[in-house]
PDB file of N, CA, C and O in Angstrom:
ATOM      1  N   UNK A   1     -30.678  -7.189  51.991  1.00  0.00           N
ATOM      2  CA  UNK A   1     -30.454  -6.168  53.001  1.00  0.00           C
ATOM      3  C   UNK A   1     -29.351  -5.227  52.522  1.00  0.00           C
ATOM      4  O   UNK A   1     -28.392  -5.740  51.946  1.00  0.00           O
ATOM      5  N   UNK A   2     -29.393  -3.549  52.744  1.00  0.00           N
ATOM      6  CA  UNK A   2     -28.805  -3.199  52.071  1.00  0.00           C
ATOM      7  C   UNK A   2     -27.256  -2.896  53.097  1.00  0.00           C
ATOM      8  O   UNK A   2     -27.488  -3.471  54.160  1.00  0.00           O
ATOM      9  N   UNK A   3     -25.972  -2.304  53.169  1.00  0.00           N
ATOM     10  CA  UNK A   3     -24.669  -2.245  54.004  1.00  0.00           C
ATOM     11  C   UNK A   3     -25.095  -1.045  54.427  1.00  0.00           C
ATOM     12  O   UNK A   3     -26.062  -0.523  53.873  1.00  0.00           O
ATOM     13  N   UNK A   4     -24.468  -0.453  55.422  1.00  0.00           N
ATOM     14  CA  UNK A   4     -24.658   0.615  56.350  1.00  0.00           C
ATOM     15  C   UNK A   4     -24.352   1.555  55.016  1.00  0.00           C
ATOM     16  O   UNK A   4     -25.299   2.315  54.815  1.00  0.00           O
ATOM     17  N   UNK A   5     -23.547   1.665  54.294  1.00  0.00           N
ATOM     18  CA  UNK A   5     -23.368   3.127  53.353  1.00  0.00           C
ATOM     19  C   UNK A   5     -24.593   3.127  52.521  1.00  0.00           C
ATOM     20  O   UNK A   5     -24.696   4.327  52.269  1.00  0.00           O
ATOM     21  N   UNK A   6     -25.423   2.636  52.032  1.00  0.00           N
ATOM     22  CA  UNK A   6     -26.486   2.411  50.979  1.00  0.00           C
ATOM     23  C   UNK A   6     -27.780   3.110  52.063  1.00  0.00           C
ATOM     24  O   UNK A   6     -28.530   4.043  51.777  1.00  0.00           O
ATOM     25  N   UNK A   7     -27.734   2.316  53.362  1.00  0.00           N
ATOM     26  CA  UNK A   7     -29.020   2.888  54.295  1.00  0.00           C
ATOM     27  C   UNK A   7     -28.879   4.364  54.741  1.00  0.00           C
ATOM     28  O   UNK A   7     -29.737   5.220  54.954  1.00  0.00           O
ATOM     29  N   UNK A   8     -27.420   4.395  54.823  1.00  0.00           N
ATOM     30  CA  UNK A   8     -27.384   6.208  55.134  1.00  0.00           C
ATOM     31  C   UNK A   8     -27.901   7.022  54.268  1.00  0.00           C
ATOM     32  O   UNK A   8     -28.773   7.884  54.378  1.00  0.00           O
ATOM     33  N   UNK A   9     -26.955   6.479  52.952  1.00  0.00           N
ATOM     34  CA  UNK A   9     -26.954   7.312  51.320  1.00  0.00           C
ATOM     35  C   UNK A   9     -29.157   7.440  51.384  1.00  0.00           C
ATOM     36  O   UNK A   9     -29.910   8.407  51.270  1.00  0.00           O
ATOM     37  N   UNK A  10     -29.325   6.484  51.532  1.00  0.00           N
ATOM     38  CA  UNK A  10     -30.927   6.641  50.951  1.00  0.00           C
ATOM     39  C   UNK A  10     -31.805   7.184  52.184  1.00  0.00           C
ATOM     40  O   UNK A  10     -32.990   7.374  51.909  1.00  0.00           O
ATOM     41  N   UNK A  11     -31.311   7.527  53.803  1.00  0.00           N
ATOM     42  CA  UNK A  11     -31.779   8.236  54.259  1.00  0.00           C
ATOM     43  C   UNK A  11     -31.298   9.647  54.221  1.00  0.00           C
ATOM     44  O   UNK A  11     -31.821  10.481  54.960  1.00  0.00           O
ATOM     45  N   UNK A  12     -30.176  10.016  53.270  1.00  0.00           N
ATOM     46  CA  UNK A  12     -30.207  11.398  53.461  1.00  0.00           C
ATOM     47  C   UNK A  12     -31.040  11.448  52.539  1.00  0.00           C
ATOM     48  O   UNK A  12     -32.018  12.129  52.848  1.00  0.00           O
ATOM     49  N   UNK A  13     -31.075  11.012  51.520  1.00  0.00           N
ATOM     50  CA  UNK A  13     -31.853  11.688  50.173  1.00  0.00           C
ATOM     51  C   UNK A  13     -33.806  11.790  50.490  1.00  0.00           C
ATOM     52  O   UNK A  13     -34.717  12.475  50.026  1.00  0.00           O
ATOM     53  N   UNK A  14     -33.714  10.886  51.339  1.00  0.00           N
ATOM     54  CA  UNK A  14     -35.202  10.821  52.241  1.00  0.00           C
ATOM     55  C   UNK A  14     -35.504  12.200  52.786  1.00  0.00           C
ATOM     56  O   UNK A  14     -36.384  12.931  52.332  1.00  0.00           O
ATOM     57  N   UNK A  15     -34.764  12.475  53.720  1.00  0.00           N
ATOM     58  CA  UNK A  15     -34.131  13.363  54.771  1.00  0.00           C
ATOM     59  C   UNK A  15     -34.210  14.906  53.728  1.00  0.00           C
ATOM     60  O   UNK A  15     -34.830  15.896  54.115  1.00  0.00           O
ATOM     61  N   UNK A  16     -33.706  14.872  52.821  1.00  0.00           N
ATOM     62  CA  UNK A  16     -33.129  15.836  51.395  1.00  0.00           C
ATOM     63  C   UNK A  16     -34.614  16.045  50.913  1.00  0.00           C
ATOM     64  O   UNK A  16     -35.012  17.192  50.709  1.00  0.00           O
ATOM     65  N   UNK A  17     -35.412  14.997  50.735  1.00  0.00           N
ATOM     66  CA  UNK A  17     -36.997  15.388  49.945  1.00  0.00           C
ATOM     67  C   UNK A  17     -37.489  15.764  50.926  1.00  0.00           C
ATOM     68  O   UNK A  17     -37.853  16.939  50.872  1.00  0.00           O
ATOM     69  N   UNK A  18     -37.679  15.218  51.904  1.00  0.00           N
ATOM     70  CA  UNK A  18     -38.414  15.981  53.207  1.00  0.00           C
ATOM     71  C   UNK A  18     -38.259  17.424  53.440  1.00  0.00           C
ATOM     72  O   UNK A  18     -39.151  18.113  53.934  1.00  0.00           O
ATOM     73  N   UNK A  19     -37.375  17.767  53.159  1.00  0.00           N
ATOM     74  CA  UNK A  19     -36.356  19.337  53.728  1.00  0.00           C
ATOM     75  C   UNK A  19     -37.192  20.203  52.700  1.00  0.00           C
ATOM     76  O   UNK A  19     -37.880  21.198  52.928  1.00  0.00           O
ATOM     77  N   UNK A  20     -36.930  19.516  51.436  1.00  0.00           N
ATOM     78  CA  UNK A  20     -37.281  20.339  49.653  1.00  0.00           C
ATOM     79  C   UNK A  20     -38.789  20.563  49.655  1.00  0.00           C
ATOM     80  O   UNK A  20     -39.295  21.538  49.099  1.00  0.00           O
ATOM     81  N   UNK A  21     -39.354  19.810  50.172  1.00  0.00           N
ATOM     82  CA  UNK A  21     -41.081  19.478  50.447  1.00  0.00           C
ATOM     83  C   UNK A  21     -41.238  20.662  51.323  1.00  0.00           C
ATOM     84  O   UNK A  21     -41.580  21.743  50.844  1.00  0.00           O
ATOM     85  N   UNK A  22     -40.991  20.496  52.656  1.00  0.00           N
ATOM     86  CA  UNK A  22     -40.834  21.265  53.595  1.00  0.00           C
ATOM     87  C   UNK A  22     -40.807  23.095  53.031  1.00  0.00           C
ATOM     88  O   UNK A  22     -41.704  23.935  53.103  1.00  0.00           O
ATOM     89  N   UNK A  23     -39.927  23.164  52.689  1.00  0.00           N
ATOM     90  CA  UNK A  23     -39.317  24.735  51.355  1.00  0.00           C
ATOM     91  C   UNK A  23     -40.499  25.056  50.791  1.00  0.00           C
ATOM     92  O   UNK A  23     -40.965  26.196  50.769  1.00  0.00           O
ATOM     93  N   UNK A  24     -41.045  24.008  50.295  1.00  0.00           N
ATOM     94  CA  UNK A  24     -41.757  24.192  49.220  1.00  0.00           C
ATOM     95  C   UNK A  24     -43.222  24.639  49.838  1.00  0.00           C
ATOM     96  O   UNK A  24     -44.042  25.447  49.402  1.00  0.00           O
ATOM     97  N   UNK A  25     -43.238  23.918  50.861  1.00  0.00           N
ATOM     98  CA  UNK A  25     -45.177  24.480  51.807  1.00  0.00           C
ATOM     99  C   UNK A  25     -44.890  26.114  52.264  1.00  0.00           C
ATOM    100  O   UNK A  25     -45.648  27.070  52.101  1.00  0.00           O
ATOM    101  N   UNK A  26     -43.566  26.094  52.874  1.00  0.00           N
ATOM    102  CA  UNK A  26     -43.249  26.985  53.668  1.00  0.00           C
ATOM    103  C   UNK A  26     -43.717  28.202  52.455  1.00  0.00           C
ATOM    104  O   UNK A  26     -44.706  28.911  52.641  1.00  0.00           O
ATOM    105  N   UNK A  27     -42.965  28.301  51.369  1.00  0.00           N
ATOM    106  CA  UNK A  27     -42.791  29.221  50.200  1.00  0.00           C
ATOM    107  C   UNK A  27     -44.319  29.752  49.963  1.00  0.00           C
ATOM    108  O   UNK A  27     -44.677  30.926  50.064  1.00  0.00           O
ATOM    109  N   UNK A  28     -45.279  28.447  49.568  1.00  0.00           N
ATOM    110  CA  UNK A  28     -46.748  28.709  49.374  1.00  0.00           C
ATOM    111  C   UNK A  28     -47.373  28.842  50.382  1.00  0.00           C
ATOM    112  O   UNK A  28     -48.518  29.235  50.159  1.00  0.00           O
ATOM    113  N   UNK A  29     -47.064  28.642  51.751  1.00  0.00           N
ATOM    114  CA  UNK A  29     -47.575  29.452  52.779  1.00  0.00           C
ATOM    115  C   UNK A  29     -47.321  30.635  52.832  1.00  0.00           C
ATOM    116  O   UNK A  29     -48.106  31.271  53.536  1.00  0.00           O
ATOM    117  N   UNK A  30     -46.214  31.422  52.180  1.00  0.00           N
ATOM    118  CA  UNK A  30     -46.145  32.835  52.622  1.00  0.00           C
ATOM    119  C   UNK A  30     -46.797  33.515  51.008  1.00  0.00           C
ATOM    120  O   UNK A  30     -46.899  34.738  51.096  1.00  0.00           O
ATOM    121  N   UNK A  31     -47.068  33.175  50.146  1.00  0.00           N
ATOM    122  CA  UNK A  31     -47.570  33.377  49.362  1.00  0.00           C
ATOM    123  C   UNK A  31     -48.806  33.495  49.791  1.00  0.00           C
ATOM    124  O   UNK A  31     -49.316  34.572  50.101  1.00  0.00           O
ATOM    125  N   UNK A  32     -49.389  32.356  49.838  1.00  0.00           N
ATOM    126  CA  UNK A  32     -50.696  32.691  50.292  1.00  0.00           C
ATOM    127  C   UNK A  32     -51.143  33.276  51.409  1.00  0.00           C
ATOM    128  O   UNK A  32     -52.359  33.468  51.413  1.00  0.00           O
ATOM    129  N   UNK A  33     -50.488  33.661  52.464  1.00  0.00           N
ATOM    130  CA  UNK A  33     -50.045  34.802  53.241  1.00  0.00           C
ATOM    131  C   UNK A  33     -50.384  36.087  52.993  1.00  0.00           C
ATOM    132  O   UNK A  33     -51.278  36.730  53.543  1.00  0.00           O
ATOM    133  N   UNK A  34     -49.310  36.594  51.769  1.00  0.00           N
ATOM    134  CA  UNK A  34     -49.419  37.661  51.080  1.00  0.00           C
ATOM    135  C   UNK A  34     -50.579  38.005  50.326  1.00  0.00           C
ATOM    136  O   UNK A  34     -51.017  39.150  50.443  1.00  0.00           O
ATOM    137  N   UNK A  35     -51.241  37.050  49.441  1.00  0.00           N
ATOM    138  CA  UNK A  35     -52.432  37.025  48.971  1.00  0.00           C
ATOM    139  C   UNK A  35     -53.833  37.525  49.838  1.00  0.00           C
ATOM    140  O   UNK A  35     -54.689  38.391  49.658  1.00  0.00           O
ATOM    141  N   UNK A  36     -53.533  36.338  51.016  1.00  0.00           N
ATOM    142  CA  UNK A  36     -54.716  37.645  52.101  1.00  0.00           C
ATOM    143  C   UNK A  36     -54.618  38.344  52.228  1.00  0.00           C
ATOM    144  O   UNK A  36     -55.634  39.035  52.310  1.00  0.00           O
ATOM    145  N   UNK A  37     -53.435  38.914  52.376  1.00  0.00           N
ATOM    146  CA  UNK A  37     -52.947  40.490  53.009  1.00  0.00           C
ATOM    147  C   UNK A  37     -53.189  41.808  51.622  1.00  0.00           C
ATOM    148  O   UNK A  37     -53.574  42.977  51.646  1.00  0.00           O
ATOM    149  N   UNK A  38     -52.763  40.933  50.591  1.00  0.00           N
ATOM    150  CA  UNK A  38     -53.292  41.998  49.273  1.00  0.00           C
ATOM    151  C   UNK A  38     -54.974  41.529  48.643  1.00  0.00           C
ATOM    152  O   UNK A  38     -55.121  41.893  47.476  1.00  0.00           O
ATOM    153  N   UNK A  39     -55.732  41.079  49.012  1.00  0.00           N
ATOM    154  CA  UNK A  39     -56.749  40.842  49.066  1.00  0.00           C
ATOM    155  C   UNK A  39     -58.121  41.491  50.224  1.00  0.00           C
ATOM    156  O   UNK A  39     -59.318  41.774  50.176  1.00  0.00           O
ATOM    157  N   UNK A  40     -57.057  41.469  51.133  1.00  0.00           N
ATOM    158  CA  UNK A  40     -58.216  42.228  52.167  1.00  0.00           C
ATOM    159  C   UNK A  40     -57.619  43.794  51.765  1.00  0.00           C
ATOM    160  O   UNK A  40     -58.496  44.617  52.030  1.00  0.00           O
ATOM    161  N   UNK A  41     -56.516  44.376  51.263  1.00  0.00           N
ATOM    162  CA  UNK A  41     -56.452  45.758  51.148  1.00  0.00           C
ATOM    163  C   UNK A  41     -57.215  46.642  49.792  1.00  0.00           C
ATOM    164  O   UNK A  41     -56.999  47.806  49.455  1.00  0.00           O
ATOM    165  N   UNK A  42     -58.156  45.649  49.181  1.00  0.00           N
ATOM    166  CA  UNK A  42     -58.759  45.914  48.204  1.00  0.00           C
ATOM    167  C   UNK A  42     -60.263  46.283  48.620  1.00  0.00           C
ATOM    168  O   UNK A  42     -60.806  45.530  49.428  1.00  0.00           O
ATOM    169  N   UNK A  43     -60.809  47.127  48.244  1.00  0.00           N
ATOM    170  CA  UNK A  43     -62.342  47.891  48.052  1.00  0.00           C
ATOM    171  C   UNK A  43     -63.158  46.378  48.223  1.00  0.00           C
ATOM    172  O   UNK A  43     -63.016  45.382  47.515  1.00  0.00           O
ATOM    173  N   UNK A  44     -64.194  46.590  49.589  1.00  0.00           N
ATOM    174  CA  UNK A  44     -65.345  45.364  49.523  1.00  0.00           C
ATOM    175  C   UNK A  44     -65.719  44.881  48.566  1.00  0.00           C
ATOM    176  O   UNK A  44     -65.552  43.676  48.379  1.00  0.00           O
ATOM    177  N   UNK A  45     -66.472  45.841  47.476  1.00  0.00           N
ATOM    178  CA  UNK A  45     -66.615  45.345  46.329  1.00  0.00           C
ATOM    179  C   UNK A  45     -65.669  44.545  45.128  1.00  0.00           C
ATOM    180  O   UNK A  45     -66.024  43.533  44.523  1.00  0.00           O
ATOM    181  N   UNK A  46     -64.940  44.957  45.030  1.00  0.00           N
ATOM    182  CA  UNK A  46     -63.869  44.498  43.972  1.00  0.00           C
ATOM    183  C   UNK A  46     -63.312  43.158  44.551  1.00  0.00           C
ATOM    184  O   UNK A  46     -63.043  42.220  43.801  1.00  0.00           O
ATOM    185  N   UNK A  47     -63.188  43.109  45.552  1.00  0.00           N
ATOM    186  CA  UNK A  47     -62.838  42.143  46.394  1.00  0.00           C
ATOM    187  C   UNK A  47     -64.172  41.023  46.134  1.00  0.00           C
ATOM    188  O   UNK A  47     -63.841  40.155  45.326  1.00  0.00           O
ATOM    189  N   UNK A  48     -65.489  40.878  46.608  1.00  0.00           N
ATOM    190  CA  UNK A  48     -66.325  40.488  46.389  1.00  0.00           C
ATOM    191  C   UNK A  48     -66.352  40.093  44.777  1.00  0.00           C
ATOM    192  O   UNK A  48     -66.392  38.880  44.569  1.00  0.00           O
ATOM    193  N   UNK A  49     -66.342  40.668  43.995  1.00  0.00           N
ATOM    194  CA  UNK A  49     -66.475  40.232  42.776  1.00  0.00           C
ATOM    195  C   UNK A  49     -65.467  39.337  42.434  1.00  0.00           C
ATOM    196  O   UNK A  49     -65.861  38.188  42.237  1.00  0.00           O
ATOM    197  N   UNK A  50     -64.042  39.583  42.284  1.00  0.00           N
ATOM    198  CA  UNK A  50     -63.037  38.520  42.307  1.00  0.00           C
ATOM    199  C   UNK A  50     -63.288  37.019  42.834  1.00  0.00           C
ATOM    200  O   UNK A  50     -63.346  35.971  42.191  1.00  0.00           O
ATOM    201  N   UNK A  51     -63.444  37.309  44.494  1.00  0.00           N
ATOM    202  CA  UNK A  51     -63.827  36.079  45.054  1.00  0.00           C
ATOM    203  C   UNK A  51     -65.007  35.468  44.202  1.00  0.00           C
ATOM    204  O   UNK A  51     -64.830  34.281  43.924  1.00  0.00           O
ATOM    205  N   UNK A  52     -66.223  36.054  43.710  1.00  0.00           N
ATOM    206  CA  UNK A  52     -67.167  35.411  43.095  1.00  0.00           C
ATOM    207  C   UNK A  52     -66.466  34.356  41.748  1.00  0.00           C
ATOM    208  O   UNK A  52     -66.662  33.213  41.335  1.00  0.00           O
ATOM    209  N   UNK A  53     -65.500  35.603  41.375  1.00  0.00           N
ATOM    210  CA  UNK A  53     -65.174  35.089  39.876  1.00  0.00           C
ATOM    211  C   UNK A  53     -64.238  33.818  39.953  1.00  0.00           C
ATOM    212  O   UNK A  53     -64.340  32.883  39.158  1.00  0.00           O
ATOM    213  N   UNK A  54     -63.385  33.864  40.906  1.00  0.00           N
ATOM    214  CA  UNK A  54     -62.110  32.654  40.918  1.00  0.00           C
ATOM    215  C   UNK A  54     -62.509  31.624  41.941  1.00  0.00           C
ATOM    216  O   UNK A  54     -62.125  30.461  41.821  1.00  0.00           O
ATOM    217  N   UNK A  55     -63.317  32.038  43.005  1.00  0.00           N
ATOM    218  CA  UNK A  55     -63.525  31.064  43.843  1.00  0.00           C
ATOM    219  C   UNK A  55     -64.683  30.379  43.734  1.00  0.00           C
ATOM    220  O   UNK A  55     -64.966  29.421  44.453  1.00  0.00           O
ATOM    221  N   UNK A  56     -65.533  30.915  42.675  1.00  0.00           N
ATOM    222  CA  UNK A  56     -67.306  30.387  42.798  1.00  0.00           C
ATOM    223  C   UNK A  56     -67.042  29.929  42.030  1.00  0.00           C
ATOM    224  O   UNK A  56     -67.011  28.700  42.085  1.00  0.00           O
ATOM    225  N   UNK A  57     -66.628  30.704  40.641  1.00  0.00           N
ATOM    226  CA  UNK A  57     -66.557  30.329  39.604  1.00  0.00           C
ATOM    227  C   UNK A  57     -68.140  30.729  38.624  1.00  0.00           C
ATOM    228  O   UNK A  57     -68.718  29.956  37.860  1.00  0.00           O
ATOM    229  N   UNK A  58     -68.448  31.840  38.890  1.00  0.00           N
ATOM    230  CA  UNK A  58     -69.209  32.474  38.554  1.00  0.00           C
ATOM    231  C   UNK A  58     -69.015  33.299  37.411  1.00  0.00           C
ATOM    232  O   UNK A  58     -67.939  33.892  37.480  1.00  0.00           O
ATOM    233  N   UNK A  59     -69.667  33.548  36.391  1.00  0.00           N
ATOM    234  CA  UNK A  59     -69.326  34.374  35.335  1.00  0.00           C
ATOM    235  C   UNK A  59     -69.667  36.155  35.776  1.00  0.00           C
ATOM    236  O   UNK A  59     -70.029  36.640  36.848  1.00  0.00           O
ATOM    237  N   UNK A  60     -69.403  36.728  34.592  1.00  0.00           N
ATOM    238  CA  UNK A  60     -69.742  38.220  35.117  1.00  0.00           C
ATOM    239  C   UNK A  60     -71.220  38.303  35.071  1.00  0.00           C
ATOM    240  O   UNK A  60     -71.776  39.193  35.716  1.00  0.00           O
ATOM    241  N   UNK A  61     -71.969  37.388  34.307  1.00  0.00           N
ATOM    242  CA  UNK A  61     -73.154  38.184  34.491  1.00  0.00           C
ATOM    243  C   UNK A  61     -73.750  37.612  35.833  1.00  0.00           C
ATOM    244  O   UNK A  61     -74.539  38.408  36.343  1.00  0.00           O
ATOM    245  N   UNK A  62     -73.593  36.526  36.488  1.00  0.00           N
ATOM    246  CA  UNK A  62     -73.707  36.223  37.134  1.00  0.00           C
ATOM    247  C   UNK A  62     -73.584  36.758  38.924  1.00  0.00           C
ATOM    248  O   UNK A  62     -74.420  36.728  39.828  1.00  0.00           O
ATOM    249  N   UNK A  63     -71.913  37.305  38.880  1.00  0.00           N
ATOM    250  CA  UNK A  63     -71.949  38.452  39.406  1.00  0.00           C
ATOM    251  C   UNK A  63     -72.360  39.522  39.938  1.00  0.00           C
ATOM    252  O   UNK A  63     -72.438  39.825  41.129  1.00  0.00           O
ATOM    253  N   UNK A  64     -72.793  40.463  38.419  1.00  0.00           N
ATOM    254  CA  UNK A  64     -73.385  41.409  38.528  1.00  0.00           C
ATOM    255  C   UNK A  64     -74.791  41.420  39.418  1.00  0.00           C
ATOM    256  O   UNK A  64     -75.133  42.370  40.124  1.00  0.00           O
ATOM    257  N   UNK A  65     -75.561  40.154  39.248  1.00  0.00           N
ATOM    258  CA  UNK A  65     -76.667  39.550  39.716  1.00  0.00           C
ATOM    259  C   UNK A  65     -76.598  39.765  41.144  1.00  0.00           C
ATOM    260  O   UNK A  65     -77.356  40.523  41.748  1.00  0.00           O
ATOM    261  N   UNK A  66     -75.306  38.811  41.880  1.00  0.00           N
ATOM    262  CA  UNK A  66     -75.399  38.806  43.262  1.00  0.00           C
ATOM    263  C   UNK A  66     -74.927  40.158  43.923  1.00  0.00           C
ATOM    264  O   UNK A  66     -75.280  40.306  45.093  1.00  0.00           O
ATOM    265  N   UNK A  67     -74.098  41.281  43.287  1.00  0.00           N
ATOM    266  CA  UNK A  67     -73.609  42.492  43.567  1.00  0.00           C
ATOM    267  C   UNK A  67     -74.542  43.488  43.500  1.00  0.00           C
ATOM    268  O   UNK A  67     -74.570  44.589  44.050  1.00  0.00           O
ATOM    269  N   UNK A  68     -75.551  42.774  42.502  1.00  0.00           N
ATOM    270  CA  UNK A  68     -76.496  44.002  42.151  1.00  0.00           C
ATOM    271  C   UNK A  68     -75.747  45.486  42.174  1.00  0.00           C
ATOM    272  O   UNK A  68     -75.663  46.508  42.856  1.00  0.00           O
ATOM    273  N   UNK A  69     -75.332  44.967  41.117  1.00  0.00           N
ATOM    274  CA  UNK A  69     -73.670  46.081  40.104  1.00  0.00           C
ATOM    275  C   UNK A  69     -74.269  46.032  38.575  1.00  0.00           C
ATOM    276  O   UNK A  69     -74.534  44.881  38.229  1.00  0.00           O
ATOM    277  N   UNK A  70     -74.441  46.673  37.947  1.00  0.00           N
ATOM    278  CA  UNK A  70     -74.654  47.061  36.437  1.00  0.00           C
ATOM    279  C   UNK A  70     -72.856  46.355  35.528  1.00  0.00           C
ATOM    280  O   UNK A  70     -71.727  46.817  35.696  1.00  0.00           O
ATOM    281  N   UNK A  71     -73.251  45.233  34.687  1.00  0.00           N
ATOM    282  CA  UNK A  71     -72.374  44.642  34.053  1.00  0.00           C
ATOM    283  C   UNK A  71     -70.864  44.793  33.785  1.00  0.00           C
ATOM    284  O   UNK A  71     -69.966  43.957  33.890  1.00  0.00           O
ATOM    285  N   UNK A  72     -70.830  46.042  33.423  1.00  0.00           N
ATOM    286  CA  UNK A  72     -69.593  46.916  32.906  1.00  0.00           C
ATOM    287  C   UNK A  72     -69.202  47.201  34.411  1.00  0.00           C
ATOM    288  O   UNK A  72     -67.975  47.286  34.463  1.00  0.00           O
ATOM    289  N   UNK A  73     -69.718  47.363  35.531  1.00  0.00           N
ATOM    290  CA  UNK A  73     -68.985  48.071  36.701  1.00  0.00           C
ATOM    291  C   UNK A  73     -68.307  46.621  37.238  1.00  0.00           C
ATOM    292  O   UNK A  73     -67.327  46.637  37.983  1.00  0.00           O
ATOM    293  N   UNK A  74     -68.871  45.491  36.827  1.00  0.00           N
ATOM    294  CA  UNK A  74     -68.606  44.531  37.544  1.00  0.00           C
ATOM    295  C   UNK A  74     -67.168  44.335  36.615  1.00  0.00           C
ATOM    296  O   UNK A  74     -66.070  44.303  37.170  1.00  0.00           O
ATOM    297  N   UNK A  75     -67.295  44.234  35.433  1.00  0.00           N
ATOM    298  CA  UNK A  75     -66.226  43.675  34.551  1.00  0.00           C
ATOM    299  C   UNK A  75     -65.071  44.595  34.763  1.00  0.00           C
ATOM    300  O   UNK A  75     -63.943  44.271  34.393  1.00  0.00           O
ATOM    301  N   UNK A  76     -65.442  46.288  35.635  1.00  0.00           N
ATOM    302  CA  UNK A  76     -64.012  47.104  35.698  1.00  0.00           C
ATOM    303  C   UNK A  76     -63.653  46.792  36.787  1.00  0.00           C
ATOM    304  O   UNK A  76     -62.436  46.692  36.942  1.00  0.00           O
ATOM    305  N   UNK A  77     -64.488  46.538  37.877  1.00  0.00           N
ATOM    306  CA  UNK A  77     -63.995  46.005  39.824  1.00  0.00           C
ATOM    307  C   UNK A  77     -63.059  44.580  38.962  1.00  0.00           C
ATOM    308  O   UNK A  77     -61.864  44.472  39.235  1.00  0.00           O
ATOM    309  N   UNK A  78     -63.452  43.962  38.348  1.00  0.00           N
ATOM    310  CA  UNK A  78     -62.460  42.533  38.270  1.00  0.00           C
ATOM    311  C   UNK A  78     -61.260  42.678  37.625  1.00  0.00           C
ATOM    312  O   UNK A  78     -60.154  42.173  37.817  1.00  0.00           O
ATOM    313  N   UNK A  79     -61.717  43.523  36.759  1.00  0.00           N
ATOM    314  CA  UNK A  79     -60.365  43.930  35.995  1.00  0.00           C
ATOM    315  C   UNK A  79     -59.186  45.021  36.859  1.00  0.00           C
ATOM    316  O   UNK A  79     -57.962  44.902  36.912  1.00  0.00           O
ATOM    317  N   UNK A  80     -60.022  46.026  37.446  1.00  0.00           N
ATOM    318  CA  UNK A  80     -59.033  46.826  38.325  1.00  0.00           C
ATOM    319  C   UNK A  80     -58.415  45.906  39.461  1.00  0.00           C
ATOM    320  O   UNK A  80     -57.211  45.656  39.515  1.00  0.00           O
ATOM    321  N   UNK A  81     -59.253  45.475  40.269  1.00  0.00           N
ATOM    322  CA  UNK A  81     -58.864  44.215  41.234  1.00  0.00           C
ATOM    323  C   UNK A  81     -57.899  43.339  40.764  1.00  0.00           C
ATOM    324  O   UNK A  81     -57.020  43.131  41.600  1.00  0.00           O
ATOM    325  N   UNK A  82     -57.717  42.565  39.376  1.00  0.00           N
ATOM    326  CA  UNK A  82     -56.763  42.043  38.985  1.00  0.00           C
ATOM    327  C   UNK A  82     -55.228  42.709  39.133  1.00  0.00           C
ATOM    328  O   UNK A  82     -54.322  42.146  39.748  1.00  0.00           O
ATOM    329  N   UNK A  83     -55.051  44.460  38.226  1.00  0.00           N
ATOM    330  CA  UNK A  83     -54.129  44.803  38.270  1.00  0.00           C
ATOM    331  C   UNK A  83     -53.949  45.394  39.859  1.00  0.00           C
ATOM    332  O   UNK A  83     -52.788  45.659  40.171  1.00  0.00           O
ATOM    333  N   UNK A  84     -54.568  45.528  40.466  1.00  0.00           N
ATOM    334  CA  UNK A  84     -54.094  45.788  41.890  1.00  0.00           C
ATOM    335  C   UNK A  84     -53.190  44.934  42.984  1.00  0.00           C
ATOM    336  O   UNK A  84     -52.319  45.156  43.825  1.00  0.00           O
ATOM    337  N   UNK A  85     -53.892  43.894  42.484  1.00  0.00           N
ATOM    338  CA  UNK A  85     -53.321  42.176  42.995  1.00  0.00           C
ATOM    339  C   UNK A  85     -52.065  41.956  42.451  1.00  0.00           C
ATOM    340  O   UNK A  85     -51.180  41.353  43.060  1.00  0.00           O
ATOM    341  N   UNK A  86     -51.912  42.526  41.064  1.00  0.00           N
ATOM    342  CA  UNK A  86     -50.596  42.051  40.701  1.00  0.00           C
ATOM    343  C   UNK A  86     -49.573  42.859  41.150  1.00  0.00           C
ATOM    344  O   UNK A  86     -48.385  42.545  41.216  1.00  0.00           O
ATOM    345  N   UNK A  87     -50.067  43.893  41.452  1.00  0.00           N
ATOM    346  CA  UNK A  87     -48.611  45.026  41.895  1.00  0.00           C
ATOM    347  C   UNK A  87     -48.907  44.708  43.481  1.00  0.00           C
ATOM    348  O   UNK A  87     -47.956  44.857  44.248  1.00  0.00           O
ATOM    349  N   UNK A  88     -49.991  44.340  43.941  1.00  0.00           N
ATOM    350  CA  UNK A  88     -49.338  43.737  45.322  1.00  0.00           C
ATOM    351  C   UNK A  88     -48.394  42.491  45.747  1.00  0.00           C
ATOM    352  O   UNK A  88     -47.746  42.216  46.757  1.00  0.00           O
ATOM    353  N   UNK A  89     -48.626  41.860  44.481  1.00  0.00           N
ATOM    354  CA  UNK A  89     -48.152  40.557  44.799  1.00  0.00           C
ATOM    355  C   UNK A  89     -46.388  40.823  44.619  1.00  0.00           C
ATOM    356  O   UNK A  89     -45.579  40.085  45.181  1.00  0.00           O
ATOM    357  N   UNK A  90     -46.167  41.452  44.149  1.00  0.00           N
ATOM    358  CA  UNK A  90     -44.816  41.976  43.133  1.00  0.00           C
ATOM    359  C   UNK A  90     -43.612  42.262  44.733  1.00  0.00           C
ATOM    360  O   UNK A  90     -42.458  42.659  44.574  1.00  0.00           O
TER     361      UNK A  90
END
């Protein structure tokens, strides 16, 4: 059994990961927050293609298929969509 200073000491540090954990959802909740918010301010399309590409996991030609978008338009919506995302995220 451990003395009253040992049970405190190891419930703050309990108490201490809980808090740090806590920080840590909070942080990637507002991230991913922000991510909707710079995600829905992007063109249907470009938007659509991204989601295909990171969330399906779909290639471009694949893409192009469900967009019924000509190859190259699809590969510039993902690519413009990328740098758009990043200066929103910023």
């Amino acid at each position: 059994m451990l003395d009253e200073p040992a049970t405190a000491h190891l419930d703050a540090q309990a108490a201490f990961a809980a808090w740090q954990e806590s920080g840590d959802e909070l942080a990637r909740q507002a991230s991913l927050g922000r991510l909707g918010h710079c995600l829905d301010s992007l063109e249907p399309a470009r938007r659509a293609c991204l989601l295909h590409a990171y969330v399906d996991g779909c290639s471009h030609s694949e893409i192009a298929e469900r967009v019924k978008a000509p190859l190259g338009t699809v590969k510039a919506w993902i690519q413009r969509g990328l740098r758009a995302l990043r200066e929103c995220m910023q």
